[in-house]
C-alpha positions in Angstrom: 140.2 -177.8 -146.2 143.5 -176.1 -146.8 145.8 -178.0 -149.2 149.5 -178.4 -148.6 151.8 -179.2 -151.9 154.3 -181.4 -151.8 157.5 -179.6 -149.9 160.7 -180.6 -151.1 163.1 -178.2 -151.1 163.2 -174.4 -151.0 166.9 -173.6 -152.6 165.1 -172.3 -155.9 164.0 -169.2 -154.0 167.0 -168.1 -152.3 166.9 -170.0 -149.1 168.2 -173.4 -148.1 167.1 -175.9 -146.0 164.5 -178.6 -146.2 160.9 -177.7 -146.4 158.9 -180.3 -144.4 156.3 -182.7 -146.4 152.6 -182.8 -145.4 151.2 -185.8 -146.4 147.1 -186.3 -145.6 145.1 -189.4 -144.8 141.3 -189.3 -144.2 141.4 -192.2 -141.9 140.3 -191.7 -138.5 141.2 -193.4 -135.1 139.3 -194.4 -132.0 140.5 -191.9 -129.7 141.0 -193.7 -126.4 143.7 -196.1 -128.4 147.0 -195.0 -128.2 149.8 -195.2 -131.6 152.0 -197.3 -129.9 152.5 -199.1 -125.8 155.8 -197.4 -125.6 154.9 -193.8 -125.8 154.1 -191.5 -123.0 150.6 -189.3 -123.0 150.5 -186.3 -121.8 147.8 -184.0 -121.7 148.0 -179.8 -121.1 144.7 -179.0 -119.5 145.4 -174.8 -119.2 147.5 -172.6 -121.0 147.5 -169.5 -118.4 145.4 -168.5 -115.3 142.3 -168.6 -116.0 141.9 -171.0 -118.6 138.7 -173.4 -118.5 137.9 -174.6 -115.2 136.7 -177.9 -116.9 139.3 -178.8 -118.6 141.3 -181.0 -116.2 138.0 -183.1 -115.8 137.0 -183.3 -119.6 140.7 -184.7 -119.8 140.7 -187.5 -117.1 137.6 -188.7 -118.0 138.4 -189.3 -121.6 140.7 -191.9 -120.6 143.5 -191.2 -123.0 146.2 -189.5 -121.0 149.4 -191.0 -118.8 150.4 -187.5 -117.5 148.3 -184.5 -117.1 150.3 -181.0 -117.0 148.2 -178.0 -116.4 150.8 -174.2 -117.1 149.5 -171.3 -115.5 152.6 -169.5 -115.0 153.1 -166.4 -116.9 155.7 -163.2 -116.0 152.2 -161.3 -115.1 151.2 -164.1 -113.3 153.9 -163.7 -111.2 153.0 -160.5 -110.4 149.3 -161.2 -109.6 150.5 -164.0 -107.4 152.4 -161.6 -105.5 149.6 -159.7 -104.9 147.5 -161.9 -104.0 150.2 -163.4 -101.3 150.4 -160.4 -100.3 146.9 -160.1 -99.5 146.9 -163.1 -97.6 149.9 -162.2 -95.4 152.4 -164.5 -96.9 150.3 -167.1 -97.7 148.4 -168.1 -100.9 150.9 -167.4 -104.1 149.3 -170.2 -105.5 147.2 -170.6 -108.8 143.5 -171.4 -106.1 142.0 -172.5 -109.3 143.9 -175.7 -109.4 143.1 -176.9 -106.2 139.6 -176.8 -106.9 140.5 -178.7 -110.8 142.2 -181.8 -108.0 138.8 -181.9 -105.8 137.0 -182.8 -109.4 139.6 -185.1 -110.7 142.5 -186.0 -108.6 140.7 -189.6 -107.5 139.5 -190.4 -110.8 143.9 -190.1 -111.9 145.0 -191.9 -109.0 142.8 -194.3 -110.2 144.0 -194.8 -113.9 147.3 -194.4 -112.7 147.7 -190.8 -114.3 150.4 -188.8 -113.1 149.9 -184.9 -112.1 152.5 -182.7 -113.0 151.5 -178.8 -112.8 153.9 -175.3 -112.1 150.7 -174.0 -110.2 152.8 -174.0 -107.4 153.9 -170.1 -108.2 155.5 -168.5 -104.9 154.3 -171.2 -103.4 155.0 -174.6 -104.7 154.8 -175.9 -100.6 151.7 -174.7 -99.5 149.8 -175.8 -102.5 151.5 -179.5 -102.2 149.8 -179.2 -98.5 146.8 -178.2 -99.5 146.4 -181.2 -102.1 147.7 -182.9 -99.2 144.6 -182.1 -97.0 142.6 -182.7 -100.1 143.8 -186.3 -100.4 143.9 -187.0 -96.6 139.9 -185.6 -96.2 138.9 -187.5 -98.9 140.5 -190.3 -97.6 142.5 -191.0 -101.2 144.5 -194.2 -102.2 146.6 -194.7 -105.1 145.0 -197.7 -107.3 147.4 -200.3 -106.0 146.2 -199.3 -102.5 149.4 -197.4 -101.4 149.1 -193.9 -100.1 149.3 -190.9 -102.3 153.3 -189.2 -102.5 152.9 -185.4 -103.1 155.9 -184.1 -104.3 156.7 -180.3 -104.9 159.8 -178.9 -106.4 161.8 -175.6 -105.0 164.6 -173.8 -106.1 163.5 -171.7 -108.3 163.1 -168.6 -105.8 166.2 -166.6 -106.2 164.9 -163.0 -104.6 167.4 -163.3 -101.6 170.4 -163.9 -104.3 169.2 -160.5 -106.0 168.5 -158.9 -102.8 171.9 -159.4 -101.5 173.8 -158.4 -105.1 171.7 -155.3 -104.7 172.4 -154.4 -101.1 176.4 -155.6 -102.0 176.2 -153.2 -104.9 179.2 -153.7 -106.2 178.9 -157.1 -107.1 175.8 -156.7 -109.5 177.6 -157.6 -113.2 176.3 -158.8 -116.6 174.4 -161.3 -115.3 171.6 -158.9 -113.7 171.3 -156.3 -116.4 168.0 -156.2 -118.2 168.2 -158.6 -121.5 165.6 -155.7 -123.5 167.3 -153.1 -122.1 170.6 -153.8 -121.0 170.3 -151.4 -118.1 172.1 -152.4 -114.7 169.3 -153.9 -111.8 171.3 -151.3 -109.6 169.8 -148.3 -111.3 166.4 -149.5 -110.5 165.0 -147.9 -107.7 161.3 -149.4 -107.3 160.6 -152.0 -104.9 161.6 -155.9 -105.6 158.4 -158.0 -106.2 159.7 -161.5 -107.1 162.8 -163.4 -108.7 162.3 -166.4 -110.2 164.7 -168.4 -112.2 163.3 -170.8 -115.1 164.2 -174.5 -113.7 164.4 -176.9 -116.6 162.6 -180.8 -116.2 165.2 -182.4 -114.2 163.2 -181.7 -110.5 160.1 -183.1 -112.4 161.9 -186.1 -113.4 163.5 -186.9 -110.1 160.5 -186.3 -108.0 158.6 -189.1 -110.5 161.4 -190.8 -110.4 161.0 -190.9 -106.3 157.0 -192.3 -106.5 155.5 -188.9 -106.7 151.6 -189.5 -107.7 151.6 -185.3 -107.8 154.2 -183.0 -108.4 154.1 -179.5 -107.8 156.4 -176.6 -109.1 157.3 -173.0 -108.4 158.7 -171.1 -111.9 160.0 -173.9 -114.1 160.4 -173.4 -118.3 156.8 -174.1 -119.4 158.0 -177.0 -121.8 159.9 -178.5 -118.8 156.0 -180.1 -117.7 156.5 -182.2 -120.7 160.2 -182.2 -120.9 160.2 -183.8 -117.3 157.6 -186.7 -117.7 158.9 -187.5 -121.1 162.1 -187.7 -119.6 161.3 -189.6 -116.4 159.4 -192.5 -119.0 162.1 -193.1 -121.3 164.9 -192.9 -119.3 166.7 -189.8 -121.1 169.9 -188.9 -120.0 170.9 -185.0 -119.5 172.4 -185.1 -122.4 170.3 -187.1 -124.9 169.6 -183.4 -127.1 167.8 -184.7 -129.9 165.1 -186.5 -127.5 165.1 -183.7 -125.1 164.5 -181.3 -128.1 161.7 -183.4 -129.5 159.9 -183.0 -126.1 160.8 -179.6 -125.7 158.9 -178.5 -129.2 156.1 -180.7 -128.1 155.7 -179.1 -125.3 155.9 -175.9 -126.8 153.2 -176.9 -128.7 150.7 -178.0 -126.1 151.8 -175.4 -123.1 149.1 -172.8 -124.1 146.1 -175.7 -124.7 143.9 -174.9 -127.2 145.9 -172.5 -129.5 147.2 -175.9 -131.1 144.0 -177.7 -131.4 141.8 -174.6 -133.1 142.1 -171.6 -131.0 143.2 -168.2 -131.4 144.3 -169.2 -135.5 143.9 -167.6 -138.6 142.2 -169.8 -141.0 139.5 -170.9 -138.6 137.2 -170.6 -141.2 138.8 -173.5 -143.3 139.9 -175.8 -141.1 137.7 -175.1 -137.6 134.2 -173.8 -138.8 133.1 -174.4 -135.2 135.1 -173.1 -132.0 132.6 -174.7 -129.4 134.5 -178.2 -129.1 138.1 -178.2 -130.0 139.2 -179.8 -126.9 142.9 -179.4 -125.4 145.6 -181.3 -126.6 147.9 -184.7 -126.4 151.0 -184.8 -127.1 151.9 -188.3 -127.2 156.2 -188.8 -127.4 158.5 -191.8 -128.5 161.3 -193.1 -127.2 163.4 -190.8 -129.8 161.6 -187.1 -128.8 158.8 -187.7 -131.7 155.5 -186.7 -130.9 152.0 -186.8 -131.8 149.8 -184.2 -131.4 146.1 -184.4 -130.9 143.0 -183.4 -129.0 141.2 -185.0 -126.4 137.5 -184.0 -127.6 135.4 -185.8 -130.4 135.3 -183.2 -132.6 138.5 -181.6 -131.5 141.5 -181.9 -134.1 145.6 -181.0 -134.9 146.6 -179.7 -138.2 149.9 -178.7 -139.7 148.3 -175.0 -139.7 147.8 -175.2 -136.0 150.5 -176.9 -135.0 152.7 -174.4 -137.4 150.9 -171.2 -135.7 152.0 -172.3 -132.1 155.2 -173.5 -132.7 155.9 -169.6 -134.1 154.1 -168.5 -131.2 156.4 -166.3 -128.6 159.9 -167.4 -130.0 163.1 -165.6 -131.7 165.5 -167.1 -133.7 165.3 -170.9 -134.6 167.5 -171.5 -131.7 165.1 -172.2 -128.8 166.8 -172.4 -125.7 165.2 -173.6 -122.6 167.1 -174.7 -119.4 167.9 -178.6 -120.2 168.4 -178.3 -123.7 168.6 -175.7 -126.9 166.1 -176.7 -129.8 166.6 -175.9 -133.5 163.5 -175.1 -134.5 164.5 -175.3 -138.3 165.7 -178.9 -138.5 161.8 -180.5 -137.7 159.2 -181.7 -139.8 155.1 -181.8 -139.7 153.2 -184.3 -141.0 149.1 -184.6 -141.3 149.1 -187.9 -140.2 145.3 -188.5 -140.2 143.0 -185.5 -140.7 142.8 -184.9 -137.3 146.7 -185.5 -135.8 149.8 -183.8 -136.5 153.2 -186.1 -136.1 156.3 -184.2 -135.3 160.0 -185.4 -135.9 163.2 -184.8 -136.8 164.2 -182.4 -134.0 167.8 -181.6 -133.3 168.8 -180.3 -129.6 172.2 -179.0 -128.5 174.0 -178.3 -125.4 171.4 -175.8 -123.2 173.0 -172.3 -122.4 175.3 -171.6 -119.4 172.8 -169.4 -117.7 169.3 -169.5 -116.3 167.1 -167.1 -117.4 165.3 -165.1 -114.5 161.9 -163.3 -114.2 162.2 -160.2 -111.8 158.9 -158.3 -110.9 159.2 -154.7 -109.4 156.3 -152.6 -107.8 155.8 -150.2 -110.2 153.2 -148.3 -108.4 149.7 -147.8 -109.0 147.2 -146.5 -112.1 143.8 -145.1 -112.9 142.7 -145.3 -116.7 139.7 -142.6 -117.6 138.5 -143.5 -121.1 136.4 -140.8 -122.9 133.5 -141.3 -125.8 134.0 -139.1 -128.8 131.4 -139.1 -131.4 130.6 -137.1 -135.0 132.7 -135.1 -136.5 135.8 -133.2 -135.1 137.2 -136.4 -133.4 140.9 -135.2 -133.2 140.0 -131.8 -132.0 138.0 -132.9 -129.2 140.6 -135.1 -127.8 143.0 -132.6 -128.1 140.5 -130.0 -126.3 140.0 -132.8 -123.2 143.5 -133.5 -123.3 144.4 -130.5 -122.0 141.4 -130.0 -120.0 142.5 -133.3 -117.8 145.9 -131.9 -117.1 144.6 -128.8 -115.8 142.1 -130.1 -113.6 144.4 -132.7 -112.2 147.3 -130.1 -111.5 149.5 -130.6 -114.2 150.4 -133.8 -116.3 154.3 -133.2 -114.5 152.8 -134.5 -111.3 152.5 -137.5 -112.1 155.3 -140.5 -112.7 154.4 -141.5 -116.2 151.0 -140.6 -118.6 149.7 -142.8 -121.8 147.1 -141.5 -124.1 145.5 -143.3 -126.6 143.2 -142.6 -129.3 141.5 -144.9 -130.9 140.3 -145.0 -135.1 138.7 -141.6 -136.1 135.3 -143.1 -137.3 134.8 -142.9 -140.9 132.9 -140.3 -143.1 129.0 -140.7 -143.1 128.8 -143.5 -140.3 126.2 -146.1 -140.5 125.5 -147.0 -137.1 125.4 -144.5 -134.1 128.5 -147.0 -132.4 130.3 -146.7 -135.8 130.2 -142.8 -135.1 132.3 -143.2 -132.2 136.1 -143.0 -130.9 137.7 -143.7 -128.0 140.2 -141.7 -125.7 142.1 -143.2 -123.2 144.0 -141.3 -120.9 146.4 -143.2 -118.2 148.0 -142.3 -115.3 150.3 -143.6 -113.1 152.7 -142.7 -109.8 154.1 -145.0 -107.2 152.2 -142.5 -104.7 148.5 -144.1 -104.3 146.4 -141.1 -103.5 148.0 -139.1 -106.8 145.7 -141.4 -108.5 143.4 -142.0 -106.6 139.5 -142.7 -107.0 138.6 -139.0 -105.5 141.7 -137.5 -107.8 139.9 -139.3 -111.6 136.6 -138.3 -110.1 138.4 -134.6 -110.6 137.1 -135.3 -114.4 133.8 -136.1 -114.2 132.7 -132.3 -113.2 133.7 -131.4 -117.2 130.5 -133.4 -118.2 128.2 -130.2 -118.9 131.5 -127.6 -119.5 133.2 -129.9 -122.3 133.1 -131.0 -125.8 129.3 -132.1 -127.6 128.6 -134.8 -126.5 130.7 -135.3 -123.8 130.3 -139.0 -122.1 132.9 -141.0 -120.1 132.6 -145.3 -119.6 130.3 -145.8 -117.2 132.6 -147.3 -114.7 134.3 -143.9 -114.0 135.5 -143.1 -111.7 137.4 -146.6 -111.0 140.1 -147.2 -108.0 143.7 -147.2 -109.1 145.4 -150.9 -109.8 148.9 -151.5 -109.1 151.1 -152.5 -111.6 154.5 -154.2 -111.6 157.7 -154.0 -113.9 159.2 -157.0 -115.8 162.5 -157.2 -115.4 164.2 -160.0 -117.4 167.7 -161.3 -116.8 170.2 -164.2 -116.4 171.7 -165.5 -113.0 174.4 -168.2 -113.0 173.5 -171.7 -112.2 175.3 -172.6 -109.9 173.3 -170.4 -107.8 170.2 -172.2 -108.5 169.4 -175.0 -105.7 166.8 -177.2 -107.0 165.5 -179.7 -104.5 162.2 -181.7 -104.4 160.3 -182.1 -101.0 157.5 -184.6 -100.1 154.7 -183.3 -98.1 154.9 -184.9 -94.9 158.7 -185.9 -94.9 161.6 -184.2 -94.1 164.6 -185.0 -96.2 164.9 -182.9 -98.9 165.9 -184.9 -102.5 169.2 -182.9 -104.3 168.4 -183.0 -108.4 171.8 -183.1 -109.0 172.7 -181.0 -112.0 174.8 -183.6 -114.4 175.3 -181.7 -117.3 178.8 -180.5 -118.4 178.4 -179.4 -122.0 176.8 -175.8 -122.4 176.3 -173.4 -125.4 175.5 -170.3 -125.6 175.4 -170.6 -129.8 171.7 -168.6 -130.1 172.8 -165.5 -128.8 175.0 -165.2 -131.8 172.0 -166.0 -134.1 172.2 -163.0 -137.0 168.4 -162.0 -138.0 168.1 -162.2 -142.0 169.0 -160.2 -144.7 167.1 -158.4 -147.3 166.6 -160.7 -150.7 165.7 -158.9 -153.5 161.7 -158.2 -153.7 160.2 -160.3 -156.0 158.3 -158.1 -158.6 155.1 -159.6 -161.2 153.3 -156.9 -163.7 150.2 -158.5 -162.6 149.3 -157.5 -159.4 146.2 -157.5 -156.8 145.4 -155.6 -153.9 144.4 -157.9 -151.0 144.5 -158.1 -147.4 147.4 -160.1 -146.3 145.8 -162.4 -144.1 144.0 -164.1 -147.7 147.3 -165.5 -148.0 148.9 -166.0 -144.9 148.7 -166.7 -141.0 149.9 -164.7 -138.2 150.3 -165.4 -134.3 151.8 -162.9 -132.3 152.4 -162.2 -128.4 154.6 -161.2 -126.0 158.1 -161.9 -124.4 158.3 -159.1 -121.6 158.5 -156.0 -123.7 159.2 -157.4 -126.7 156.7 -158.5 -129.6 156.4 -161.8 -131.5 155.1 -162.1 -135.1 154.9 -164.9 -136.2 153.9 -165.4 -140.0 153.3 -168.6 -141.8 152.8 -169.5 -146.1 150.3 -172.3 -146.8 152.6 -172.6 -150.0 156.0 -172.7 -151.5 155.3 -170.1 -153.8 153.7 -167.4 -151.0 156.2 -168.4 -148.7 158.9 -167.3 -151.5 156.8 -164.3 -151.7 156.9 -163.8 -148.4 160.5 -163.8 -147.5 161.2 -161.3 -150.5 158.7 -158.8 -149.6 157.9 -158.7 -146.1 161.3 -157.2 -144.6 161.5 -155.8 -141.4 161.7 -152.0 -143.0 158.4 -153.2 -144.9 157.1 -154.2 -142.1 157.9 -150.8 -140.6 156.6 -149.3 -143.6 153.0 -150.9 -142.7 152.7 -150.7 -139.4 153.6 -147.1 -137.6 153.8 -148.7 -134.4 157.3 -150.3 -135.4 158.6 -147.2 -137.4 160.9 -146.3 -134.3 161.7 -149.8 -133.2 164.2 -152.2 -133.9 162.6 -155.0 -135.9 164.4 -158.9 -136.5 163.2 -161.2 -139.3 164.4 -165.2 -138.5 163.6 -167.4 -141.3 162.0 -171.4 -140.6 162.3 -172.5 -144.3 160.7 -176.4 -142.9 158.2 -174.1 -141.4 157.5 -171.7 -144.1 157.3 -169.2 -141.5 158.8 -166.0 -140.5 159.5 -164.8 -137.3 159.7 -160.5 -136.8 160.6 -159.6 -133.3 159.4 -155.9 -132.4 161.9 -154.6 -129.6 160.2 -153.0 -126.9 156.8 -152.5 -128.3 155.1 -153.5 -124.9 157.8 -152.1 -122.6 157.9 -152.4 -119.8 156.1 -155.1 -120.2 151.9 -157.0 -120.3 152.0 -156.0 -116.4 152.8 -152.1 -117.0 152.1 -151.2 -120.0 149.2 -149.4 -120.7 148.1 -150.7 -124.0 144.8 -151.3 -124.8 146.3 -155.1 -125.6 149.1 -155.6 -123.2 150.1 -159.1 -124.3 149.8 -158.0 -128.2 147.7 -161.1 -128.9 145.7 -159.3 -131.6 149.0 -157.7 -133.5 148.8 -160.6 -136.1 145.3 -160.0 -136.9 146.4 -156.4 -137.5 149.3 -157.0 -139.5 146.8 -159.5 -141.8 144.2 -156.8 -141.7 146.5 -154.6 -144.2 146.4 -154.5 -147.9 149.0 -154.9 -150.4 149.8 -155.4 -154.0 151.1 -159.5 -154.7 151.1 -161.4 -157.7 148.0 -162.5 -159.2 149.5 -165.4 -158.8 149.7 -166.4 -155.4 145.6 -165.5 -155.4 145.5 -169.0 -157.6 148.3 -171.5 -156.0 146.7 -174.2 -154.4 
């Protein structure tokens, strides 16, 4: 078990701000009891698409729930969708998956009474409403009082034909449509437009619960907003209640990608989750004032300050979170280990939201083919090198196509121990928004080198492989008042205007500076250890941008930490960043950092062609490297 001193204040080191306190109990709850009648349960049964299949079940059945949210939507999801709508002729931009989650527990909620709230609706927020529609009318469904079952599904959020026509206008396309990584006009963009989605806040969710809905179904909404909306609807929160609306928003920041609060994907597993196999997905249970609980639904599942700290640093920037309905600080709240198993969070302060809507733009970017070659023994470097530029010159030149990535992996290390260990990887990419440049037939081009090449020349088995399109993220901002967000009822006709009430915005975290250097903090007696023995790391992406997030179980690491770990050190120890712009923000209640690593993914997870896309395993890289610290820290609880 990890031990978490008393916090109290974190002025001494060169910082200000109050540092959270962790207090622990041992004692231990029956799960299906709720803290308190006036709170509102809600339940996150996926983080993306593709998350367990079982979840929504294992979550209904556990009887411990008043809402149950499942987020699938991700910018690469958006892309995929399109695709596969695209496939189907206009129909299907829908996350399938769900619909089959409904057949297995959408009578048992009806039953208890639990509310379904769920973006799954993608590009399609309408037909999936009808298909749960059919569901409920084949089935032959009631709601427990007896009454029929009120889909609802929210729209607005599609705003391609407002992009199209700025684009085909020309002149008209200003600030607000200009790449946020890049700052590059849309007009110069020449690739085909995919999708263009703007990030609704709660508001639609609220209404259309508000309005009877049993079910409610959204296109592209902030993923917090599935809690945001619920929590909102309960209570009866005003649009500009910030402090509430804040609390909800970081606890559904917490709970929008399941597991990784309860266990999953965190650094000290071995301390705190020994076993993986059961964490169960999470509860966020919220007052009347934006506080929240935070819990798991399984038995053996639990919350910690750890977990609940790795998450809330997860895909962020500056402690300004801004989301559509309101702007969270995410330096004014505090964690507490409530029992050994649930994390309470308080204390959040909101502000005005910002005066634009952020929007999610997917291009065609064309199509790929990825030929990976096995290089073993010595001479690793050399050999890539030679089939390299044996590749160009049997494809025609490396000119011909649009864009090329190579990638080699590790060189293996002297005398290997294992024939695997012996090995390295070579990845060459190519890509072209003509199909046939990289086609199948053209990789297959390769394959005749097998008995011409290198020793020991072998490619993956799957080669040759059929190109995969790719699209571009394009991120931007669109003003709200061309965002028309109405919520529908299957089977009715009248649309429902969510009326948008608020008149106080702020556009305060733009102006957010990233830290300064402090002075490093220098001990004659020093150790060389990996960094992760000290500290936790989270990292992903937001578009082509990287997130780091880094954490201090102590006061004393932490002060470490913000002394030492600049962004130019940071630079200094990973080479991927040496020609990037880096940010460092500061969460002193946290005793986190936050680096943000511009356009290390570019052009985003859907066209990039890293061998990790999303840079999920970044933080386990950065904790992988070894540095000199003070003795010290080695021995502070």
């Amino acid at each position: 078990m990890i031990r978490h001193s008393q916090r109290q204040t974190g002025r001494a080191f060169g910082f200000s701000g109050n540092l959270n306190v962790h207090a622990y109990s041992t004692r231990r709850y029956y799960r299906a009891v709720r803290f308190s009648s006036t709170t509102v349960r809600i339940g996150n049964c996926s983080g993306f698409y593709g998350d367990k299949l079982s979840a929504a079940k294992e979550m209904v059945r556990s009887k411990q729930i008043d809402v149950l949210t499942g987020d699938y939507l991700a910018e690469l999801t958006m892309a995929i969708l399109h695709t596969q709508q695209t496939k189907g002729g206009g129909t299907g931009g829908y996350v399938a998956t769900f619909l089959l989650q409904m057949q297995q527990v959408l009578g048992e909620c009806l039953q208890q009474g639990v509310r379904v709230v769920s973006n799954a609706g993608g590009l399609d927020p309408k037909g999936l409403a009808e298909q749960l529609q059919k569901l409920v009318n084949e089935a032959e469904l009631v709601t427990k009082d007896g009454k029929p079952v009120k889909i609802a599904y929210v729209l607005g959020d599609n705003v391609k034909p407002y992009v199209e026509q700025a684009l085909q206008e020309n002149g008209n396309l200003n600030a607000l449509l200009t790449n946020l990584d890049t700052g590059e006009s849309l007009a110069t963009s020449k690739l085909p437009l995919a999708t263009a989605n703007a990030y609704n806040g709660g508001w639609g969710i609220t209404k259309a619960l508000q309005e009877g809905a049993d079910v409610v179904i959204t296109g592209r909404v902030a993923d917090a907003a599935l809690v945001t909306g619920p929590a909102a609807w309960k209570h009866g929160w005003t649009e500009n209640d910030w402090d509430k609306l804040a609390g909800a928003l970081v606890a559904g920041h917490v709970i929008e990608c399941g597991c990784q609060c309860t266990g999953g994907n965190y650094a000290f597993w071995k301390d705190e989750f020994p076993r993986l196999d059961n964490i169960g997905f999470p509860i966020a249970e919220i007052d009347v004032d934006g506080n929240s609980i935070i819990r798991s639904t399984h038995p053996q599942g639990r919350a910690t300050v750890g977990s609940v700290t790795s998450q809330l640093l997860y895909e962020i920037g500056n402690p300004l979170y801004p989301s559509p309905d309101v702007t969270a600080r995410f330096d004014t709240m505090q964690l507490s280990q409530i029992t050994d198993d649930t994390v309470k969070i308080s204390g959040v302060k909101g502000m005005a939201p910002p005066t634009q809507l952020k929007v999610c733009i997917n291009h065609i970017g064309g199509y790929r083919n990825t030929m990976t070659f096995i290089l073993c023994g010595l001479d690793i470097e050399q050999k890539a090198q030679l089939i390299e530029e044996a590749v160009w010159n049997t494809l025609g030149g490396k000119d011909r196509f649009a864009q090329t990535h190579v990638n080699l992996s590790a060189v293996p290390p002297t005398d290997p121990q294992s024939w695997e260990q012996a090995m390295a990887y070579l990845r060459i990419t190519i890509k072209d928004t003509d199909k046939k440049k990289v086609s199948r037939q053209v990789t297959a081009k390769v394959i005749g080198l097998a008995l011409a090449h290198y020793p020991g020349f072998v490619m993956a088995p799957t080669a040759p492989t059929e190109p995969t399109p790719f699209a571009i993220y394009w991120p931007t901002t669109v003003d709200r008042q061309q965002v028309h967000e109405e919520v529908k009822f299957v089977e009715e006709e009248t649309p429902i205007a969510v009326t948008q009430r608020v008149t106080e915005f702020s556009d305060e975290f733009l102006s957010v500076t990233p830290d300064e250097d402090l002075t490093p903090w220098v001990e004659e007696e020093t150790q060389l250890v990996a960094l992760g023995e000290l500290f936790g790391a989270r990292s992903g992406d937001k578009g082509g941008n990287c997130n780091l997030g880094v954490w201090a179980r102590n006061e004393q690491q932490y002060r470490w930490l913000v002394h030492n770990m600049t962004p130019e050190r940071l630079k200094q120890l990973l080479p991927e960043c040496r020609d990037l712009k880096v940010d460092r923000y500061r969460f002193d209640n946290l005793l986190g950092v936050n680096f943000v690593v511009y356009g290390l993914l570019a052009p985003g997870a859907a066209g990039n062609a890293l061998v990790d896309p999303w840079a999920k395993s970044f933080g386990e890289y950065w904790r992988s490297k070894a540095v000199l610290v003070p003795r010290a820290l080695l021995l502070s609880p």
